[in-house]
N, C-alpha and C positions, 0 to 999 in steps of 0.2 A: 504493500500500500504506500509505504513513503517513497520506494521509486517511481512508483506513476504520480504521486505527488511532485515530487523534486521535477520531475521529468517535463508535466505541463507546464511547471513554473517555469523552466526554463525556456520552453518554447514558447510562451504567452509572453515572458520578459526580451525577449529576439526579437520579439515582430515587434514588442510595442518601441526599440529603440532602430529598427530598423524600418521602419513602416514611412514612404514617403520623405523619406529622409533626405534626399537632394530639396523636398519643401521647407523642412524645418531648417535647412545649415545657415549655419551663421557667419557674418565677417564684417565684426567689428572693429571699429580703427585703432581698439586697443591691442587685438589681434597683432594690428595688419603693423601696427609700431614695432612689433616684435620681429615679423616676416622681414620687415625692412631693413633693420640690423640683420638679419642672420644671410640676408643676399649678399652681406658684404663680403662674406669671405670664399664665394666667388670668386671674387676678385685680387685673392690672396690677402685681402688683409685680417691683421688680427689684434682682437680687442678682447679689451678685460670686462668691459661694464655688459649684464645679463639683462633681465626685466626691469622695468622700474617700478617704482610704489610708490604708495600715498605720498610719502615724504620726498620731495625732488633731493636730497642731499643723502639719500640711500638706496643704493640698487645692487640687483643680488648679481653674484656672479656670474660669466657667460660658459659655464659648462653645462647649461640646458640648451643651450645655441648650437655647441659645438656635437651635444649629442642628438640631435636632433636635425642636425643640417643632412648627414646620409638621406635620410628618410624624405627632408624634402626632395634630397635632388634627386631618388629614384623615381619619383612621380614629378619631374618637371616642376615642378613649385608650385605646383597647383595651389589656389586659396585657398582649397579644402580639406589641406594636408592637417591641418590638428583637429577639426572637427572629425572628419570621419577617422581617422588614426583615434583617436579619445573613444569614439562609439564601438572601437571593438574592443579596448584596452577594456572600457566598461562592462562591457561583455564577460571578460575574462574574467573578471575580477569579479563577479556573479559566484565561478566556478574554484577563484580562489578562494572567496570565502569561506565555500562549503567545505573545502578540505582543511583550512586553517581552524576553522571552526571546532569540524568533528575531530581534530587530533587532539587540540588545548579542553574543550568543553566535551560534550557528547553529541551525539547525531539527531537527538532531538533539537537541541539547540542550533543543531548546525542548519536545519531543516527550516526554525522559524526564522534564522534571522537571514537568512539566504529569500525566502519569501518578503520579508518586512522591505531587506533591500533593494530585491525586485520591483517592486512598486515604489518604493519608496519616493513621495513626491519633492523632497531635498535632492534625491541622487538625480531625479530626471531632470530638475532645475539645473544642475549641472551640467546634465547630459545637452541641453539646449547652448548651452552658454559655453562651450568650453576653454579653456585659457591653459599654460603650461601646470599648474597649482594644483590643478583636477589630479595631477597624477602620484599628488600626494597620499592619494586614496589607497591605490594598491600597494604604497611602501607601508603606508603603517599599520597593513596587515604584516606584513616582514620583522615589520618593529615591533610587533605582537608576540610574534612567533619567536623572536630571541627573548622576550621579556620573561617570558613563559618558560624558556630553557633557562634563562640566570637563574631564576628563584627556585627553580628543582632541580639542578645539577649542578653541585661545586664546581665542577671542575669546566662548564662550558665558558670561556674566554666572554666579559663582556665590551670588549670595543667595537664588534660587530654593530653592536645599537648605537654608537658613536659615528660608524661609518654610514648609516641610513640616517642619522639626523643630518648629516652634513649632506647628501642629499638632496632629502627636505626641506632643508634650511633654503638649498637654489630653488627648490620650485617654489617656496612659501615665504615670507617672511618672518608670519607669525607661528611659525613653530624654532622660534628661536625662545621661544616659553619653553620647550622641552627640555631643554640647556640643562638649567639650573635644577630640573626635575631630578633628571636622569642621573645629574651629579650626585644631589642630593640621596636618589636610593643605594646609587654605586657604595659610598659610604657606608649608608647602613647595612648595606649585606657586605660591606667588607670586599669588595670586588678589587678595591684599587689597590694593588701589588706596584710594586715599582714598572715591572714589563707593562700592564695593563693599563697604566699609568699613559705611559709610552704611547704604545698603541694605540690606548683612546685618541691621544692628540694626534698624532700620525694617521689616524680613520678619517677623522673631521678634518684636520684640514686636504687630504690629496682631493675632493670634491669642491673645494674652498680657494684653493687654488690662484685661480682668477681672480678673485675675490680682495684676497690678501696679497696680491701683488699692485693692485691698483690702487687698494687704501695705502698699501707701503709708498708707494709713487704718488699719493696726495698728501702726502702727513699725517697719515692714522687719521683722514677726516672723516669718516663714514664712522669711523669706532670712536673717538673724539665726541661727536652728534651725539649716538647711539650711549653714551655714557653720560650725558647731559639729560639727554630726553627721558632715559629711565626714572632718573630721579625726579624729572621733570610733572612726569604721569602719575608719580605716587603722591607728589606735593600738590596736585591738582586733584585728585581724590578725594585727598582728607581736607581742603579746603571748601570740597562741597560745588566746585564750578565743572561744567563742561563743557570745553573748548572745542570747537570745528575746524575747519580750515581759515587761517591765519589770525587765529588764535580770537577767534569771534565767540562769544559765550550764545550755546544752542541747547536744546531741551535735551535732557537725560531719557534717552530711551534706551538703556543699557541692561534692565531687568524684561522691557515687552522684545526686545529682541531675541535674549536667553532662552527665553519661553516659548520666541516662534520659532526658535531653531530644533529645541526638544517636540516641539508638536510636530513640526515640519519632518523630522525625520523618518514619522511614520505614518502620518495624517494630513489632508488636505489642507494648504493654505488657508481656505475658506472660514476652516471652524475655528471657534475662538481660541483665545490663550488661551483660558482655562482649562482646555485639554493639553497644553504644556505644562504647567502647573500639577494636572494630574501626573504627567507623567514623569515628573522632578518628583512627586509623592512618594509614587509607587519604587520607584528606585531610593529613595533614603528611608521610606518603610522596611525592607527587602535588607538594607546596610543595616538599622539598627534592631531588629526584631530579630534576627538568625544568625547565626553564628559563621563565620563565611570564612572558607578558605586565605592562606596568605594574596595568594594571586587574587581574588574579588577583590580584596580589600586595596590591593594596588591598584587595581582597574577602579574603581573611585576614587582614590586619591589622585591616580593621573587627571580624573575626569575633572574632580574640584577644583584641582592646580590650575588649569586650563581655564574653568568659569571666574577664580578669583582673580586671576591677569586679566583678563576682560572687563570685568570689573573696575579692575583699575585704571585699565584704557579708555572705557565707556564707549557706548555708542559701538560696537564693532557692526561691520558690515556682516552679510551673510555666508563670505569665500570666509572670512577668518576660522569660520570652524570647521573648516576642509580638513586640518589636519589631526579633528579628531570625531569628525563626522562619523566613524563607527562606533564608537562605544556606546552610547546609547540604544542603537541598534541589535548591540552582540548582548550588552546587561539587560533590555528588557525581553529579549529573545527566552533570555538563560533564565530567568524570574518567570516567565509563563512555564517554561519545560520543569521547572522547580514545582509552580504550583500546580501543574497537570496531576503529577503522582498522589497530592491527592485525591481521595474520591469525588468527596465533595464538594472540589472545587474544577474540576474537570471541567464542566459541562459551563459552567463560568467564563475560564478560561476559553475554553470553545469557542464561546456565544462572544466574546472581543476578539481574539484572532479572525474569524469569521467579520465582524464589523469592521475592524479597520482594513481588512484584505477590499470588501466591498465599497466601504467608502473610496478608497484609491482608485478601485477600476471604477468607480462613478464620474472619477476628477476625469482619469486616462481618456475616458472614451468619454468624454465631451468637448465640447467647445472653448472649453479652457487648453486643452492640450490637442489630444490627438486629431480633434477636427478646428481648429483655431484656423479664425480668416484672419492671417498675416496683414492683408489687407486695412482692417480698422485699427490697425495701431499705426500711427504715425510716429512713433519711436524706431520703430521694427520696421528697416528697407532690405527688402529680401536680398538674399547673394544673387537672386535670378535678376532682380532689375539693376542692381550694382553692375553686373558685368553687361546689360543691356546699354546702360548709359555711358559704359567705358568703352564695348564697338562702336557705337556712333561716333563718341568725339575720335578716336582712332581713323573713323572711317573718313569723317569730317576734316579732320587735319592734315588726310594724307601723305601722313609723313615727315607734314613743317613740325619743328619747335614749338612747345606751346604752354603756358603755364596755367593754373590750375585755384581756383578758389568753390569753395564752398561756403553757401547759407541756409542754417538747419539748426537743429538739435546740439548744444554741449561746442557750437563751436566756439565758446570761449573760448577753449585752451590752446595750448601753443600746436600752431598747422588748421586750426581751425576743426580739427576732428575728419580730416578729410583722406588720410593717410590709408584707409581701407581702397578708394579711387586711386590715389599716386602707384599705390601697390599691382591692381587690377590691369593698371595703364603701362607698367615696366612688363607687367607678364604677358600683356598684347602684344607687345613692342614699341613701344614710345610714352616712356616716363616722361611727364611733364619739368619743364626746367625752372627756374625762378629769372623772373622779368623776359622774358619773353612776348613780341608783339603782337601774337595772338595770345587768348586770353578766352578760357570758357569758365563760366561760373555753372556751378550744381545747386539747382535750390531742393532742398526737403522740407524748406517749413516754408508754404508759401503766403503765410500771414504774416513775414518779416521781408517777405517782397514790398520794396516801394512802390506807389501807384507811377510816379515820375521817370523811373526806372527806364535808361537810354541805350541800353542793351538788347542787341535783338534774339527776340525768341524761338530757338531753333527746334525743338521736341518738346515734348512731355512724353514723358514713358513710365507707366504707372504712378501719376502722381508727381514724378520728378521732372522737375522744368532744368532745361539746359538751356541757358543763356551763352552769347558770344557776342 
């Protein structure tokens, strides 16, 4: 019976991330910021600086560049090289679960939470949006899996876990909270030997690499920052303020986010916090009622360490908890396969697995996901009319020189947010140059078009007006 269970899941979780999937891909200019850097070396050159982040004075290092550049260039560079590359990686990582799972827990557990993650409407928000971060997902099952061996066998060497934080650390920033974790249990089991000592530092930095040659070659400024700001973030905790971007005081929503990420990881967006809240319950009910293994009791403690830095950062966005997006997943899994074996609560347990399995496939198969008109969102410019609007002006240009502006959504920022086009436009054949005397503009929000506007109107292609 749990094979033909495990087995549906499976194939119900395949179609729903494969389903239509050239409609759903995405390519956004945060993306396409990265693609852009990584076409550099191409050209032989070679750079230190990786992703960027929230902070313009911290960027992770580029050995997610340099690992990932094969892959773009066996598929020509295609735009769609991290989206679809992510939708199978997702996939797999379905099937690592189930075996990470059944070796550390048992196969009941390994059964629910391989189901919870299948649906799971966090992992498919993922799945829509993908960015390098996401692939922190399937390390820190790895990071599991050694955690699991330190705490039951003396003699398994702990810098392995050192070498997958560092990593993590390139594809995430904020599992640089693991740091201090990980140190801190090394300690208490006694792990750090002089060798082990060694090797931890020798794991973490050969991924770091990059990283640490470019802060060396700026003056330790990124560590410099990052030793400021720590202190920075705790002093504005306990002062009771929440600072946003440049350092503007903005509303504390640092506990209704906690709450939507614990609900989100198993339940539809839609319903309230308060089934986050239930689900913070049900997991420190489950910690102080029964008596739990060393390893449960480190799977909470990682989990707290992780909520009370957030905490003190406030406000996190919803990638921040990528890199511990499973745990609530595998703990509320292991607390239902716990409470099955009783009798009388069986059929309990039942009757919630059973709901929240159904409320997910309610979300999937509606109009919020699997049937969504891309169309009524004016946020969301599909990759189909992105590379529609990039043959034209290609086609339009003929080959002259030409540069490039955009008006729309978020283009504050520096490039105007337009870097998904410049990317589109190099992979056609003719990247836009800067000051060039032709000149096409992209409009997406055509309610920041002026009426006076002396530019002539050459297309509209789904919504998108190109101006020259």
């Amino acid at each position: 019976m749990k094979r033909v269970i495990l087995f549906s899941v499976f194939i119900l979780a395949v179609f729903i991330r494969l389903y239509n999937i050239s409609y759903f891909a995405s390519f956004g200019t945060e993306t396409a910021q990265q693609y852009l850097e990584i076409i550099k070396l191409l050209h032989g050159d070679f750079f230190l600086n990786g992703p960027s982040t929230s902070h313009v004075w911290f960027r992770l290092g580029a050995i997610s560049y340099y690992f990932f550049f094969p892959i773009f260039y066996l598929v020509y560079f295609h735009p769609l090289t991290l989206f679809y590359f992510w939708v199978f990686v997702d996939i797999g990582t379905l099937f690592l679960n189930y075996y990470v799972i059944k070796k550390i827990f048992n196969g009941k557990t390994a059964l629910l939470s391989t189901v919870f993650l299948s649906f799971s409407p966090l992992a498919l928000t993922f799945n829509r949006v993908p960015g390098f971060y996401n692939f922190a997902i399937p390390l820190s099952y790895i990071l599991l899996l050694l955690l699991h061996r330190a705490l039951h066998k003396k003699s398994i060497p702990y810098w392995p876990i050192f070498l997958i934080l560092g990593l993590m650390i390139n594809l995430h920033a904020s599992s640089l909270i693991f740091i201090p974790f990980f140190i801190g249990l090394g300690i208490y089991l006694k792990k750090f030997s002089k060798f082990n000592i060694s090797a931890s530092i020798t794991a973490f930095f050969l991924p770091n690499i990059p990283f640490f040659i470019k802060d060396f070659s700026s003056g330790f400024n990124m560590s410099r920052n990052l030793l400021v700001w720590i202190p920075y973030k705790i002093f504005n905790f306990f002062s009771g303020k929440t600072l946003g971007v440049n350092r503007v005081q903005v509303q504390d929503e640092t506990l209704a986010n906690i709450m939507n990420f614990f609900k989100m990881t198993i339940l539809p967006p839609q319903y309230s916090l308060v089934f986050g809240s239930i689900i913070i319950g049900l997991l420190l009910l489950f910690l102080f009622l029964r008596k739990n293994s060393l390893f449960i009791r480190v799977l909470y403690l990682w989990l707290f360490f992780w909520i009370v830095a957030l905490f003190i950062h406030k406000n996190p966005p919803i990638h921040y908890f990528v890199p511990i997006f499973i745990l609530p997943i595998i703990l509320t899994a292991y607390i239902f396969s716990e409470l099955q074996k009783k009798g009388k609560m069986r059929i309990i347990v039942l009757g919630i697995i059973l709901f929240i399995v159904f409320s997910d496939l309610l979300l999937i198969f509606s109009p919020r996901y699997l049937f969504l008109d891309r169309k009524k969102n004016p946020f969301d410019i599909s990759y189909q009319t992105q590379e529609k609007v990039a043959k034209f002006i290609i086609q339009d240009a003929k080959g002259r020189k030409f540069s490039l502006s955009r008006i729309g959504f978020f283009d504050n920022y520096l490039g105007q947010s337009k870097e998904n086009y410049e990317y589109l436009l190099w992979w056609l054949g003719n990247k836009p140059v800067q000051l060039a005397s032709l000149k096409y503009i992209i409009v997406e929000d055509k309610n920041r078009l002026l009426s006076n506007n002396k530019n002539h109107k050459l297309a509209e292609i789904d919504g998108v007006i190109i101006l020259r």
